[in-house]
Every structure is written in structure tokens, then in C-alpha cells.
N, C-alpha and C positions, 0 to 999 in steps of 0.2 A: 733489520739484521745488522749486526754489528761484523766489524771487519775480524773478528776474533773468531767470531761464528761459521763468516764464509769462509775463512781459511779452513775451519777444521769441517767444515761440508765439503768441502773441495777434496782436502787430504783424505776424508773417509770414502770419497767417489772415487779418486784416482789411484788410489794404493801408494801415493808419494806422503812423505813426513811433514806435519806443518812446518817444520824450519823450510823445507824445501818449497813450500806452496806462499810463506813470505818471502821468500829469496824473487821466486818467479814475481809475486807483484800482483794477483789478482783484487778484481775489484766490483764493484755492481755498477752494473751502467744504468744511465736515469732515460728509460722511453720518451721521457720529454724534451732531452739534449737530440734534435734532431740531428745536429752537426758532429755527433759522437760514433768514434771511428775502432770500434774494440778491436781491430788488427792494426798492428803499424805495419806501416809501407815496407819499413828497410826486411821483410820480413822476419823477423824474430818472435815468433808466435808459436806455437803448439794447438795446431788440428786438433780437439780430444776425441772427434768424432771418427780420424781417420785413424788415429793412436787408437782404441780401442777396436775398431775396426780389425786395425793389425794383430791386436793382442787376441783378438776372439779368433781369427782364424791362425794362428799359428796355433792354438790351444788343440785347436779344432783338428788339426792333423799329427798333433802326438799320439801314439797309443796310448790306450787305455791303463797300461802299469807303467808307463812309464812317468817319469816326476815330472813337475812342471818347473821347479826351482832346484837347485845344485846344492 
């Protein structure tokens, strides 16, 4: 997979633009780099599991006519 690729997998997952999925810096991590650390410490990272999490339940308690975007 080329990094052209995983950018635009990422931005078609997350609903964000590929400028903004190179901005953030994502990347493939190698199973075999035991010492590879895909969070950094200083936290600066995005949960997508916990961000989607959030998005499905706030979805999850609008009404039904009501819009999901403004």
C-alpha cells in the first residue's frame, strides 16, 4: 500500500479530507518493528475508536427528522 493510498483509505473511513489526513501524518506500522510505538507519549493522537464511538452515539440520539449536519 502506498502512502497515497493509505491516506485516501483513511479519509474515505473517517469523513476527514485527504489534505487533512496528510496534515495529521498517518502511517503503516511494520509487525516486525517490535519497538514501534503508534501513540506518542506527549499525547497528541486521536482515539478513532473512541471518536467514532462518540459520533455513533450522539447520531444515535437525534431524532429521526432531525439533520445530522447544519
Amino acid at each position: 500500500m502506498t502512502q497515497s493510498e493509505l491516506n485516501r483509505a483513511v479519509a474515505k473511513s473517517t469523513g476527514e479530507t485527504i489534505a487533512e489526513i496528510k496534515h495529521l501524518g498517518f502511517g503503516l506500522a511494520d509487525p516486525d518493528q517490535v519497538s514501534f510505538d503508534p501513540e506518542p507519549d506527549d499525547g497528541n493522537y486521536v482515539d478513532w475508536d473512541a471518536t467514532q464511538a462518540e459520533r455513533h452515539e450522539e447520531n444515535s440520539r437525534r431524532p429521526c427528522h432531525e439533520r445530522a449536519f447544519a
